[in-house]
C-alpha positions as CSV (number, residue, x, y, z in Angstrom):
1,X,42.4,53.7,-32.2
2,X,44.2,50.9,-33.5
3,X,47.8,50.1,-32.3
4,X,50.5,48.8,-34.5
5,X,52.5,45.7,-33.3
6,X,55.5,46.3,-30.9
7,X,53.7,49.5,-30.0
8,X,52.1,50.1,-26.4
9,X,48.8,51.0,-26.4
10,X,48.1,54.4,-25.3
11,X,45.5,55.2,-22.1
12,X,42.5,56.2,-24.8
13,X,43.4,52.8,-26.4
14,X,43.2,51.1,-23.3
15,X,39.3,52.9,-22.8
16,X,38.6,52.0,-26.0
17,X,38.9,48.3,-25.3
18,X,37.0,47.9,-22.1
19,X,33.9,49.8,-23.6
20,X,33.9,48.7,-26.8
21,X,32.7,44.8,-27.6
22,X,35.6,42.7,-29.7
23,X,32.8,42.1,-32.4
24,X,32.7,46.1,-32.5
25,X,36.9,46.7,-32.7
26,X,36.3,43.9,-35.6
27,X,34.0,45.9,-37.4
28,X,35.7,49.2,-37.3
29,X,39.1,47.2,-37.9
30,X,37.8,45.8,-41.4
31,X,35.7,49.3,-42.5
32,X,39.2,50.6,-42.5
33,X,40.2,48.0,-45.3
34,X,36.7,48.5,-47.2
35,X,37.2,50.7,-50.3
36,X,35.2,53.6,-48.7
37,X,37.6,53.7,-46.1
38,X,40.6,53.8,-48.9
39,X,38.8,56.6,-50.2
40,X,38.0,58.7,-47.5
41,X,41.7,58.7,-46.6
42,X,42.4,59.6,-50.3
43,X,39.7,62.5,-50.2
44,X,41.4,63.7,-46.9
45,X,45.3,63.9,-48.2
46,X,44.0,65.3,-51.4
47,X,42.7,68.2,-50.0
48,X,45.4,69.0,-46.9
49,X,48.0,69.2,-50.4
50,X,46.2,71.6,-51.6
51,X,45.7,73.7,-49.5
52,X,49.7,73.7,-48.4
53,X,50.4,74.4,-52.1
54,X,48.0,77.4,-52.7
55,X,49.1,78.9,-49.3
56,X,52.7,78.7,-50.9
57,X,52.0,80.3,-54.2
58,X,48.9,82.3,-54.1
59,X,49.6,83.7,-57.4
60,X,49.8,80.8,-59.8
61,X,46.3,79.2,-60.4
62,X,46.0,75.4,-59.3
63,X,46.1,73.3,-62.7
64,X,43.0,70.4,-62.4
65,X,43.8,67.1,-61.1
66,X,44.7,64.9,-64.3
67,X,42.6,62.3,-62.7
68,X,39.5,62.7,-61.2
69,X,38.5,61.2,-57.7
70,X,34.7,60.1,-56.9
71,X,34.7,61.2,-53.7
72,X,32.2,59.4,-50.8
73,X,30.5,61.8,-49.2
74,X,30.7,61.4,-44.8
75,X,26.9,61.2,-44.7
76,X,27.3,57.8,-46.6
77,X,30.4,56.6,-44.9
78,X,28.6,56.8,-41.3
79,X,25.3,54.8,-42.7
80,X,27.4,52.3,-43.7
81,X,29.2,52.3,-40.5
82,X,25.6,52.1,-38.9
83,X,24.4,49.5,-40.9
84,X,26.7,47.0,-40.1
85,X,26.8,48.1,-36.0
86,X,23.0,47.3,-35.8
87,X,23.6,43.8,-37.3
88,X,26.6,43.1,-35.0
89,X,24.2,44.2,-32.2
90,X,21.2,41.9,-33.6
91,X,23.7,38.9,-34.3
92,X,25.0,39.4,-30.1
93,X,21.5,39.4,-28.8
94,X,20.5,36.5,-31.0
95,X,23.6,34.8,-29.6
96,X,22.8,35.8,-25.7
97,X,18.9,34.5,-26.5
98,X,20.3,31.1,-27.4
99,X,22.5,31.1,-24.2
100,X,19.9,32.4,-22.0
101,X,17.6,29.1,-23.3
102,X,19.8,26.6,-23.2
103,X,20.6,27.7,-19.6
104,X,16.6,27.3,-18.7
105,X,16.7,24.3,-20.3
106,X,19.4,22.6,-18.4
107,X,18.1,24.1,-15.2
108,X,14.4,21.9,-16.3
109,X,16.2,19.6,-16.7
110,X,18.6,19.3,-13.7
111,X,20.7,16.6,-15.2
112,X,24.2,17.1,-13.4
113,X,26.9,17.6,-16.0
114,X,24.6,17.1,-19.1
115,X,26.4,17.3,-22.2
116,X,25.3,16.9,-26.1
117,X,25.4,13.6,-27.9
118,X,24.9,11.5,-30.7
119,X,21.2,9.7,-31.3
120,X,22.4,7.5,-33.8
121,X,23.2,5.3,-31.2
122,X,22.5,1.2,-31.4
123,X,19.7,0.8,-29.6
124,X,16.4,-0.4,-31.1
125,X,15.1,3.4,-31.0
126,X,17.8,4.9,-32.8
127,X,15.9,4.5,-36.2
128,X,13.3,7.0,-35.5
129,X,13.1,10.0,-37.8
130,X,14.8,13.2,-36.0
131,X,11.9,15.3,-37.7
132,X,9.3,13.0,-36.7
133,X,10.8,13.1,-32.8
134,X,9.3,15.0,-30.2
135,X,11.3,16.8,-28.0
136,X,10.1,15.0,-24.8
137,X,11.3,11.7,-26.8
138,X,14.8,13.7,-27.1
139,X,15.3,14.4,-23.8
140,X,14.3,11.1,-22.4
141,X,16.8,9.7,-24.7
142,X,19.4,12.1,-24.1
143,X,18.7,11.5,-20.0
144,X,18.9,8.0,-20.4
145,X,22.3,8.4,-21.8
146,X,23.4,10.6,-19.6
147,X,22.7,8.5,-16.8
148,X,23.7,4.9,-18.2
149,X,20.2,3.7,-18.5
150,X,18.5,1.4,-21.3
151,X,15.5,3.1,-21.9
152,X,12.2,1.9,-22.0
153,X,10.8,1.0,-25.8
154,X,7.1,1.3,-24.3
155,X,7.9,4.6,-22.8
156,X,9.2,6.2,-25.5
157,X,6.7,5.2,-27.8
158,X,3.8,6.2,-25.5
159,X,5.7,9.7,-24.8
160,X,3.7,10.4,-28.5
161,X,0.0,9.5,-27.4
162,X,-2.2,11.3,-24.7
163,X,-2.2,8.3,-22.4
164,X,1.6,7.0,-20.9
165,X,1.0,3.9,-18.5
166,X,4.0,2.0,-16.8
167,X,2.6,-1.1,-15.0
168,X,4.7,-3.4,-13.6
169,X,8.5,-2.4,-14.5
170,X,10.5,-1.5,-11.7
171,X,11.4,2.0,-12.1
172,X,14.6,2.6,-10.1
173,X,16.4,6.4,-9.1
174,X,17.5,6.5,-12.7
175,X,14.6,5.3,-14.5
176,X,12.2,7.7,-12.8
177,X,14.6,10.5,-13.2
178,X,14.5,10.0,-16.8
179,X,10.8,9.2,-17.2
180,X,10.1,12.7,-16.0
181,X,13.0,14.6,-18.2
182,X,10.8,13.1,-20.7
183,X,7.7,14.6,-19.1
184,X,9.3,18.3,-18.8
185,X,8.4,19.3,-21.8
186,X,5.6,17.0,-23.3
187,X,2.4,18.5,-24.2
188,X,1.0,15.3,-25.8
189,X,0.3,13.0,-22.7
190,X,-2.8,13.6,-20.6
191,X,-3.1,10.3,-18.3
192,X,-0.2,9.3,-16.3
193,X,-0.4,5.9,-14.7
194,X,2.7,4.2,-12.9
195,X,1.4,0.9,-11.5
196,X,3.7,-1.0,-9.2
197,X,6.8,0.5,-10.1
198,X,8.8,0.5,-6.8
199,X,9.1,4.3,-6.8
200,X,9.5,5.1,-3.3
201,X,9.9,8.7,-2.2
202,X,12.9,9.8,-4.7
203,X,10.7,8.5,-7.8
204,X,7.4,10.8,-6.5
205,X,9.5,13.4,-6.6
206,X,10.9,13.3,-9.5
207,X,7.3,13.3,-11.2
208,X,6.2,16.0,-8.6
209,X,8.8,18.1,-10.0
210,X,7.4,17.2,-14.0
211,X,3.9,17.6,-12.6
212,X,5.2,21.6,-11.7
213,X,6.4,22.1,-14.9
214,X,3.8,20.2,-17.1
215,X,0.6,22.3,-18.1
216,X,-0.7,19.3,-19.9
217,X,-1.2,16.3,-17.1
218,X,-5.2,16.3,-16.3
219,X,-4.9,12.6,-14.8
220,X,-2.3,11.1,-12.5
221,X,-2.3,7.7,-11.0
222,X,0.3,6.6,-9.0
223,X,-0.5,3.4,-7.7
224,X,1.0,1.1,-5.3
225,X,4.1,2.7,-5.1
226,X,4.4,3.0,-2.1
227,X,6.1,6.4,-2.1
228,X,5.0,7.1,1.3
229,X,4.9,10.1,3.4
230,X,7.8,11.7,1.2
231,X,6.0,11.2,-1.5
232,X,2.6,12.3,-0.2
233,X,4.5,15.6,0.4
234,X,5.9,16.6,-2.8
235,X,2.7,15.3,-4.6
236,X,0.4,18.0,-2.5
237,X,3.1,20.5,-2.8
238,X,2.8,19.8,-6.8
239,X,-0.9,20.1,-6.9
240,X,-1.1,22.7,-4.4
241,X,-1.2,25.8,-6.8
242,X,-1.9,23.2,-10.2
243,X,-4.7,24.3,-12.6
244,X,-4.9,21.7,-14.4
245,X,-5.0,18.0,-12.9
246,X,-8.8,16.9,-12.5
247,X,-7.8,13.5,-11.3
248,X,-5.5,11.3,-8.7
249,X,-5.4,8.7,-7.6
250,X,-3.0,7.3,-5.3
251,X,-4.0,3.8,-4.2
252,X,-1.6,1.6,-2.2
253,X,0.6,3.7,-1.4
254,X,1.5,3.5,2.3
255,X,0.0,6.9,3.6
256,X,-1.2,6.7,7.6
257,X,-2.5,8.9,10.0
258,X,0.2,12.1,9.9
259,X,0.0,11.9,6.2
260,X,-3.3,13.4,5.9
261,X,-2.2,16.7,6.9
262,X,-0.5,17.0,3.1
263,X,-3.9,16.5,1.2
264,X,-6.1,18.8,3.8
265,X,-3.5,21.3,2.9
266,X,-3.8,20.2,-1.1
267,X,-7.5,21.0,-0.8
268,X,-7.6,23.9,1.1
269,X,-5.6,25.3,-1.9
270,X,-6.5,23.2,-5.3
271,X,-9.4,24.6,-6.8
272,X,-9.1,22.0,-10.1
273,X,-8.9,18.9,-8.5
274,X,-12.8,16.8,-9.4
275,X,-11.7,13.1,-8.8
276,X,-9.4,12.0,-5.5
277,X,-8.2,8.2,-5.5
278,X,-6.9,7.1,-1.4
279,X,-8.4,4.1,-1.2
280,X,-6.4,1.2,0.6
281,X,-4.0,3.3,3.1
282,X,-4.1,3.7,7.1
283,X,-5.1,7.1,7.7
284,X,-7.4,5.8,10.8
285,X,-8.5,8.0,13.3
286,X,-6.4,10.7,13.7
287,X,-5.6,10.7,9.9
288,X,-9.6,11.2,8.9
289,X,-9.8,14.0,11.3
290,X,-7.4,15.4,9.8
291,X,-8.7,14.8,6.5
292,X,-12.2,15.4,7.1
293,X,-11.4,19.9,8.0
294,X,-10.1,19.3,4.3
295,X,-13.4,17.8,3.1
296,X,-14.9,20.6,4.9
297,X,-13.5,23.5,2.9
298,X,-13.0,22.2,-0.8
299,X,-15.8,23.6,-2.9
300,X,-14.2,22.0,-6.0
301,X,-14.2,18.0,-5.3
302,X,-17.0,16.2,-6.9
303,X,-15.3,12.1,-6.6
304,X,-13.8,10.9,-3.2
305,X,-12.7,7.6,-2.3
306,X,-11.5,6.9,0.9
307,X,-12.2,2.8,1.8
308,X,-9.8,0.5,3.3
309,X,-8.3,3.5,5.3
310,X,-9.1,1.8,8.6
311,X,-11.2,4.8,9.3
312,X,-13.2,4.4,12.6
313,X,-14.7,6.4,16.0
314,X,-13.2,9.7,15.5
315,X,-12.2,9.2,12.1
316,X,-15.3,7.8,11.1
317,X,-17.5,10.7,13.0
318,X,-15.0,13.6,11.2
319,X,-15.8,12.2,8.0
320,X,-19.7,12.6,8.5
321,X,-19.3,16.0,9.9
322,X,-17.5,16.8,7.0
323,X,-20.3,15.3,4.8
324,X,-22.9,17.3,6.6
325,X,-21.0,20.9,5.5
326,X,-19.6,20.0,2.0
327,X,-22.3,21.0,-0.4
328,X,-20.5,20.1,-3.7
329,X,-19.2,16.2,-3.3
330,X,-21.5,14.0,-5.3
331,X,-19.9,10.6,-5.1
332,X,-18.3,9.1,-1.7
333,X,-16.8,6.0,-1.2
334,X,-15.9,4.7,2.2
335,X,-16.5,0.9,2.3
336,X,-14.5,-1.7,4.0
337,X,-13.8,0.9,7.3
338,X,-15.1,0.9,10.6
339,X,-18.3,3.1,11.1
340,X,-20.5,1.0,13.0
341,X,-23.2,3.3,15.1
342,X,-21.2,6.5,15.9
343,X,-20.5,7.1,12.3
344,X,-23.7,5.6,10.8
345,X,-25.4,8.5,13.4
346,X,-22.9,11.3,11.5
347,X,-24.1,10.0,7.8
348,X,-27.1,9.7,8.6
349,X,-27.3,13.5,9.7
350,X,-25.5,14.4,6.3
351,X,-28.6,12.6,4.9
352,X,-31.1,15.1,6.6
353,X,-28.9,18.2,5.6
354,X,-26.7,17.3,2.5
355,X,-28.6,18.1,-1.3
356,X,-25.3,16.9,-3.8
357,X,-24.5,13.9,-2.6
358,X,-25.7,10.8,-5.2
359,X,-24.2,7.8,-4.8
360,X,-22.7,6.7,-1.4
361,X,-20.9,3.2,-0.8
362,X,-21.0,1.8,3.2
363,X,-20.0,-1.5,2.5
364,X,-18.4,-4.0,4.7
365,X,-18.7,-1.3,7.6
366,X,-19.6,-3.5,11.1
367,X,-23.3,-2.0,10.0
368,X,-25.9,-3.9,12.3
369,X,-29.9,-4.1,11.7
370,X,-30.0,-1.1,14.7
371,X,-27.0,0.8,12.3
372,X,-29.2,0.2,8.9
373,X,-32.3,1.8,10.2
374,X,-30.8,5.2,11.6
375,X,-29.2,5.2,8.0
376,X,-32.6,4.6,7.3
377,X,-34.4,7.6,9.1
378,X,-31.7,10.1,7.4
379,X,-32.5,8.9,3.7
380,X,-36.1,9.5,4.6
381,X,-35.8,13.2,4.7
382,X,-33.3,13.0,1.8
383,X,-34.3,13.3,-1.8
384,X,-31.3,13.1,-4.4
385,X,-28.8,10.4,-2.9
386,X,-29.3,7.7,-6.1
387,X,-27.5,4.8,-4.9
388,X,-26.7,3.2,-1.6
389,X,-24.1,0.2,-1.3
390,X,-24.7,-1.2,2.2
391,X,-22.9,-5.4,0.7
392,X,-20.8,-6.7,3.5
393,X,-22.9,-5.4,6.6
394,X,-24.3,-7.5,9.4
395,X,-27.6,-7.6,7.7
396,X,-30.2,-10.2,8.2
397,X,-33.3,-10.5,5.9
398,X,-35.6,-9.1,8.5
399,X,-33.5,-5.7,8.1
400,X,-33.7,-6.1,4.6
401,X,-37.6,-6.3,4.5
402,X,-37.7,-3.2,6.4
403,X,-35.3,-1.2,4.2
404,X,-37.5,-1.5,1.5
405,X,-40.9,-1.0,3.1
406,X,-39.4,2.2,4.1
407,X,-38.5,2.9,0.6
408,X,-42.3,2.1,-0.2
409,X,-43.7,4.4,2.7
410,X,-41.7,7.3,1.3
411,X,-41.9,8.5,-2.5
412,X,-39.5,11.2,-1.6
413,X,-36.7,8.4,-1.5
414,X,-34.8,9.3,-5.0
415,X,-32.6,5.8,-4.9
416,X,-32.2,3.9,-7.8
417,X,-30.3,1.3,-7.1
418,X,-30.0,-0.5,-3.2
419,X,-26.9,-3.1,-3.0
420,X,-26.8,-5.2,-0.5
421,X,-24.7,-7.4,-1.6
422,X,-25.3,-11.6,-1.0
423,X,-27.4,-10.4,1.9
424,X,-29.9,-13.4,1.9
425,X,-33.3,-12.3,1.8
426,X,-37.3,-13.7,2.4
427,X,-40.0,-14.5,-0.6
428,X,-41.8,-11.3,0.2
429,X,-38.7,-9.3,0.4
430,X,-38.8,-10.7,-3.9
431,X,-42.6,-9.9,-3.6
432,X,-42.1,-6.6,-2.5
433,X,-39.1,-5.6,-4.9
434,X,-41.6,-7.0,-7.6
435,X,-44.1,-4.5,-6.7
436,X,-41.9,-1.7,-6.9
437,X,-40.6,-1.9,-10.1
438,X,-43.9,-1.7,-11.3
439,X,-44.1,2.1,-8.9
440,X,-40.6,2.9,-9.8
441,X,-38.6,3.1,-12.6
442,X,-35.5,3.3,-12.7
443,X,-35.4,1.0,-9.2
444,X,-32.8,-1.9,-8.2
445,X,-31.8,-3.9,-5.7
446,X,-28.9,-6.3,-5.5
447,X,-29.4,-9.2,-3.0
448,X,-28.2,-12.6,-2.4
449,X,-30.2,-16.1,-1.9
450,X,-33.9,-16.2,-1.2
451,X,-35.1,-17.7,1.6
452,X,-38.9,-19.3,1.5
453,X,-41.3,-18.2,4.2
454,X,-42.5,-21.7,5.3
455,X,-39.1,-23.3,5.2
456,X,-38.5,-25.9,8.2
457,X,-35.7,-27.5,10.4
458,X,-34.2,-30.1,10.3
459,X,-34.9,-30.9,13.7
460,X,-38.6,-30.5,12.7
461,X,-38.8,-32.6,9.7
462,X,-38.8,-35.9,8.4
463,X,-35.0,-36.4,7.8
464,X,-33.4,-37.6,4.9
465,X,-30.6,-40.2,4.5
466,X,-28.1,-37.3,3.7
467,X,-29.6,-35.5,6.8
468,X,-28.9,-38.5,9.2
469,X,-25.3,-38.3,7.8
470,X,-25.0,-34.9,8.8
471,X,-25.8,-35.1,12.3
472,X,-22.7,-37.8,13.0
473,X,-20.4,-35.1,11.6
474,X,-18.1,-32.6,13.6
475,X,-20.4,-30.1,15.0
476,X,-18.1,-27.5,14.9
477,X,-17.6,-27.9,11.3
478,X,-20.8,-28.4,9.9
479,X,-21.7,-25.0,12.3
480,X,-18.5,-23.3,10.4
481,X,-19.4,-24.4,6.8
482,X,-22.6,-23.5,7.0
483,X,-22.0,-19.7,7.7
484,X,-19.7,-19.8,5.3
485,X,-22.0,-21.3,2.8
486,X,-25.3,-18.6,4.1
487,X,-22.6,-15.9,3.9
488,X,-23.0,-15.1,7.3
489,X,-20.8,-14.3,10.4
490,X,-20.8,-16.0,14.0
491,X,-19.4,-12.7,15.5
492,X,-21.8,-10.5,14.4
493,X,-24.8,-13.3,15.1
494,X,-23.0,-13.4,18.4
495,X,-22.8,-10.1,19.2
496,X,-26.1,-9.5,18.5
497,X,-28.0,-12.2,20.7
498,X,-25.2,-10.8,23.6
499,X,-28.1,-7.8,24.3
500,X,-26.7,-7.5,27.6
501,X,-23.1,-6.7,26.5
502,X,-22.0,-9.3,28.9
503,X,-19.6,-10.9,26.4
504,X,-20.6,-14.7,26.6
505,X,-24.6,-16.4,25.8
506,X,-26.1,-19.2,28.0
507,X,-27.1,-22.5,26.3
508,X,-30.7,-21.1,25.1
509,X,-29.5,-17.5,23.9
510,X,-26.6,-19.6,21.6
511,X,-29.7,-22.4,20.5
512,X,-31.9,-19.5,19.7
513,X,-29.3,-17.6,17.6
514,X,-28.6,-20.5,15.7
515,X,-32.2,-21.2,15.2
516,X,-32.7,-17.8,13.8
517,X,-30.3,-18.9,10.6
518,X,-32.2,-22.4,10.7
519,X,-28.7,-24.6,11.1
520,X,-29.5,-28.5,9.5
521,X,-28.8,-29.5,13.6
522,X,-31.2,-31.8,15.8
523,X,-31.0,-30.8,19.6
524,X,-28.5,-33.5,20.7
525,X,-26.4,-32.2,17.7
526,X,-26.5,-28.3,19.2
527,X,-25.8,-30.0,22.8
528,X,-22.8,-31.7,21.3
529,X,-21.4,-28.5,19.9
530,X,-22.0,-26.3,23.1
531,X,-20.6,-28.7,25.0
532,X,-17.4,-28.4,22.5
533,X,-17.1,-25.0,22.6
534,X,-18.0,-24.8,26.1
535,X,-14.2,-25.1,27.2
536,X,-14.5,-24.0,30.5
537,X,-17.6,-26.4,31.9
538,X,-19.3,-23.4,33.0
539,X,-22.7,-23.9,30.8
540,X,-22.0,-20.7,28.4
541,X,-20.3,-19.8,25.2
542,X,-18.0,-16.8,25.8
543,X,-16.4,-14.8,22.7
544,X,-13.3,-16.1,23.3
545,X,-14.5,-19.3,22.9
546,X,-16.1,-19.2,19.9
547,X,-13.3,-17.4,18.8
548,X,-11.0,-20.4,19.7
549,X,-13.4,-22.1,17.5
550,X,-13.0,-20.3,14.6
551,X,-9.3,-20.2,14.7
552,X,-9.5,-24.4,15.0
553,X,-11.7,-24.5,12.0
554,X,-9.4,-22.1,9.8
555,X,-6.0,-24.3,11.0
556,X,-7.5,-27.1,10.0
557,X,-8.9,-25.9,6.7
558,X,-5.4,-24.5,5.8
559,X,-4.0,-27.9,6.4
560,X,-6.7,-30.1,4.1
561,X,-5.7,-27.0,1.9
562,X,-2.0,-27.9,1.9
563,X,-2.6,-31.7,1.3
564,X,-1.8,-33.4,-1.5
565,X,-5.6,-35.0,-1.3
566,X,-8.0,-32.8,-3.2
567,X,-10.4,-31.0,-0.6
568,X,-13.5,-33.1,-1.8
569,X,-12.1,-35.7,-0.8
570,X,-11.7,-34.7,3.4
571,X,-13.7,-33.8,6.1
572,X,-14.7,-30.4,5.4
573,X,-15.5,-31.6,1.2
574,X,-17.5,-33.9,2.6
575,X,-19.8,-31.6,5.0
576,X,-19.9,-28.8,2.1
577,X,-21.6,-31.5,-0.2
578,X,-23.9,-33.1,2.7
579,X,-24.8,-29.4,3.7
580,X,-25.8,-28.4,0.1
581,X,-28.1,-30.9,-0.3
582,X,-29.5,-30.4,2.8
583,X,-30.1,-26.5,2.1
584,X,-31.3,-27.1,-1.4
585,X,-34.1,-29.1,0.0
586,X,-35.3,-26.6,2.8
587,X,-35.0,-23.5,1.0
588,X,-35.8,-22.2,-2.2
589,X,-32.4,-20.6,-3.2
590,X,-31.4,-18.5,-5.6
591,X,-28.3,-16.4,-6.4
592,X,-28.7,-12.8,-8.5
């Protein structure tokens, strides 16, 4: 089928090129050349003599050939033929399965207009052994390249180990695009952790998009980032249909109340997700609703933590609701919210009903005395929660005593440890804790100073030098330092002693309250400082007031703070040191 130069090519030539493959033509071209094909031809002009001659004179006998030809036979000539077609067609679909995987890798990738380079560059990494390289090392290098980045010596050493940790190094659009090129294809790392990195939306999603491809990942933390709710997005949408990451955390990172609907959608789906990480976001009220028909449905979760999320009234209910149908969550963490009474009544009812939970932290959660005990009556009929973290709570030691006398009324009570913090506490609340140890075993409580039964007043006992000194201070500062000192707050003493919700205490309701926490003040000291914070003349405190107060008390503390004169030396260092001696001599303290 070949055509000779200068000549057209004829229409079954013309057929024979468009079905044909050039590396076939090429093939049949050359067997032409190949001494087989010489001697095919031979055979074939041989034998059309012949037979011309003995048609001419059938009467003379044909003479033998004076030389002998060793013919091929056609059997031969087309398994040779064969044989080299089946390696042209092996070599072509070798060749397409090269193109085919370059073409996924670039799409992995997505690196616009990547092209092949050097490594032997001058960097500091360009020593390293090609052999000893792992691929994800490669293509972080070649994507820093690519995109006129230095890259990061840490990062591409720790692209070799199971745990790759960031902290601290601004990773911009380029650097995060190139981090997770490096991640593609890595099947080394296990623990990601970016730690205040400035990655903002476009840097989540570029590890969202290595967290889709990776089958290796089990822990992610992404951690003050603040990637926000572009970031929450992709994240979920990552997770959504992953098998394999057990653990995230995503601290810091700017998520409020609209936000949640990514991760109720995450759990409704994720069935390999044990350990979730929100702490420190605004997801509020509307946002733990949200969040809480999530809780509801996983089966899978067995680690949530959900504090500083400004989680209160409905947010704060949802979340107990939640509590009381999830039957697989064992440890829950949702300290430094807002709970207060309506949520402490949802827990509480999770108490009665839930049988996983272990270990639940309410710290720092506006709990009150009334808040504690109807956490109180739920634990009662609940016998596996282990721990209880209830630091930070407007509890006074009376409270205290009666948390732990329930604990010794009921031997169903599984806890084994009670933290409440620097919660100050009575001598028998010690003498009781004493005795069950001795019952229990593991048991332990965490509490703050000890307070002795037959402490008294100062206004009831012989006064001491340092004592007289005290009483010619500022009233309103001795009154602050001193709840600062007994770790305890006016507002929630206030609110409190203001039973009738009425928002402001007469003279005797504010003497009795301060009374109650034993201030070192005579009576013509706690006239003094009612008449102080009395503003108005009209015989009470009102909140406002005594929040006035508070405010003038941190102004001037921040402006002794900003001095040049150590604070020993002023007003407030000397109260603090007339106030300790004072304490130290009424109470028995101690600190644990």
């Amino acid at each position: 089928m070949d055509v000779k130069r200068g000549e057209s090519p004829s229409m079954g030539e013309k057929i024979f090129r468009m079905v044909t493959p050039p590396a076939k033509r090429e093939a049949r071209r050359s067997l032409k050349s190949t001494s087989l094909g010489m001697a095919a031809k031979y055979r074939l002009s041989t034998n059309s003599s012949v037979s011309s001659n003995a048609s001419s004179t059938s009467t003379v006998p044909a003479k033998p050939a004076p030389n002998k030809v060793n013919r091929v036979r056609k059997s031969e000539i087309d398994l040779q033929l064969q044989r080299e077609m089946e390696q042209i067609r092996m070599e072509e679909e070798e060749r397409k399965r090269g193109e085919e995987l370059m073409l996924k890798e670039k799409q992995k990738i997505k690196i616009e207009d990547f092209e092949d380079y050097d490594l032997d560059d001058d960097s500091d990494l360009s020593d390293t052994e090609s052999l000893g390289e792992e691929i994800s090392q490669r293509m972080y290098m070649e994507a820093c390249k690519d995109l006129h980045i230095t890259p990061i010596k840490a990062l591409y050493k720790a692209l070799r180990t199971d745990r790759l940790a960031v902290v601290g190094v601004i990773l911009k659009k380029n650097e995060s695009k190139a981090c997770a090129i490096g991640l593609v294809r890595n099947s080394i790392v296990e623990t990601l952790i970016l730690e205040s990195n400035e990655l903002g939306g476009y840097g989540a999603k570029c590890i969202a998009d290595a967290i889709t491809r990776n089958e290796y990942l089990t822990e992610i933390r992404i951690v003050e980032n603040n990637i926000g709710t572009e970031g929450a997005r992709v994240i979920c949408d990552a997770l959504r249909k992953n098998n394999y990451v057990r653990r995230l955390d995503l601290k810091g990172n700017g998520f409020y109340e609209e936000d949640a609907k990514y991760f109720k959608d995450m759990l409704d789906e994720n069935h390999a997700l044990r350990e979730l990480y929100l702490s420190h976001n605004k997801f509020q009220e509307l946002g733990g609703e949200i969040f809480a028909d999530g809780l509801a449905n996983n089966d899978f979760l067995r680690v949530l933590d959900l504090s500083w999320n400004h989680l209160r009234m409905r947010g704060a209910m949802a979340i107990g609701s939640a509590l009381q149908v999830n039957r697989h969550l064992e440890k829950l963490d949702i300290s430094w919210n807002g709970f207060h009474i309506r949520g402490a009544l949802t827990i509480s009812r999770a108490l009665e009903i839930n049988t996983t939970l272990l270990e639940l932290n309410l710290s720092c959660n506006r709990l009150s005395d009334g808040c504690i005990q109807i956490l109180v009556n739920g634990l009662k009929k609940n016998s596996n929660l282990k721990v209880l973290r209830i630091a930070q709570n407007q509890i006074y030691p009376p409270g205290a005593f009666k948390i732990l006398e329930s604990i010794e009324n009921t031997p169903s009570i599984a806890l084994e440890l009670l933290d409440l913090g620097d919660t100050p506490v009575m001598d028998t609340f010690e003498k009781l804790y004493k005795k069950l140890q001795e019952i229990r075993n593991p048991f332990k409580v965490i509490y703050g100073m000890v307070w002795a039964t037959d402490r008294q007043s100062l206004a009831s006992a012989d006064q001491e030098p340092e004592e007289e000194d005290l009483l010619n201070e500022d009233p309103l500062l001795v009154l602050f330092e001193y709840a600062r000192l007994q770790n305890f707050r006016l507002v929630d003493m206030f609110k409190q002693l203001d039973t009738d919700n009425s928002g402001s205490l007469d003279r005797q309701e504010f003497s009795r309250g301060l009374a109650q926490v034993n201030i070192p003040m005579n009576r013509r000291s706690l006239n003094r400082l009612i008449d102080m914070m009395d503003v108005d003349g009209d015989g009470e405190i009102d909140f406002s007031e005594l929040m006035a107060a508070q405010q003038k008390h941190k102004q001037l503390l921040k402006s002794y703070m900003k001095s040049e004169r150590p604070l020993e030396d002023t007003e407030i260092g000397r109260i603090d040191r007339l106030l300790r001696k004072v304490m130290y001599k009424r109470f028995l303290m101690r600190k644990f």
